[in-house]
C-alpha positions in Angstrom: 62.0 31.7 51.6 65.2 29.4 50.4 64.3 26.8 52.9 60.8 27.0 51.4 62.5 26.5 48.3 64.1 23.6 49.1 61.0 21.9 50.6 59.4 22.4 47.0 62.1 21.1 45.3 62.9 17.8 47.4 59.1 17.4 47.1 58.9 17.4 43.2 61.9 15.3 43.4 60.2 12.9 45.6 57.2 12.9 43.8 59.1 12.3 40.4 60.8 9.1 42.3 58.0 7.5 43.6 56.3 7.7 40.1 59.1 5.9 38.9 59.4 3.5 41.8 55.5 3.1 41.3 56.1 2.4 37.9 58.9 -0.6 38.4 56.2 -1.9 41.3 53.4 -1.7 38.7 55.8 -4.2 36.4 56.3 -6.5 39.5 53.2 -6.4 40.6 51.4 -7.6 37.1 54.0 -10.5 37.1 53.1 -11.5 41.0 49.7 -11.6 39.4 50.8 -14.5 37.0 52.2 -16.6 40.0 48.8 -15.3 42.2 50.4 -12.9 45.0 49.2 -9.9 43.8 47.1 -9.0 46.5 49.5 -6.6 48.9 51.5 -5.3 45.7 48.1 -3.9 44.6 47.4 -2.6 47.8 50.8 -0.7 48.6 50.5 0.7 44.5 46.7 1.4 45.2 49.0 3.7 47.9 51.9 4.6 46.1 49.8 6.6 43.3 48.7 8.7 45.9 
């Protein structure tokens, strides 16, 4: 049950991180968009949210 725990936390804890690492990738990835190499960065955040 404590392992189980433990799971849930380090998952909410990931989850919380890559919302915020999507979120400094969504910055990048608009200003890649001004200099036209977008294209991956909006793929891998297409993934990222998910």
């Amino acid at each position: 049950m404590q392992a189980n725990q433990a799971g849930n936390d380090l998952a909410n804890l990931s989850a919380e991180h890559m919302q915020a690492h999507a979120a400094v990738l969504d910055g990048i990835g608009r200003f890649q968009t001004q200099i036209g190499h977008s294209c991956d960065m909006k793929k891998y955040l297409a993934y990222a949210r998910h």
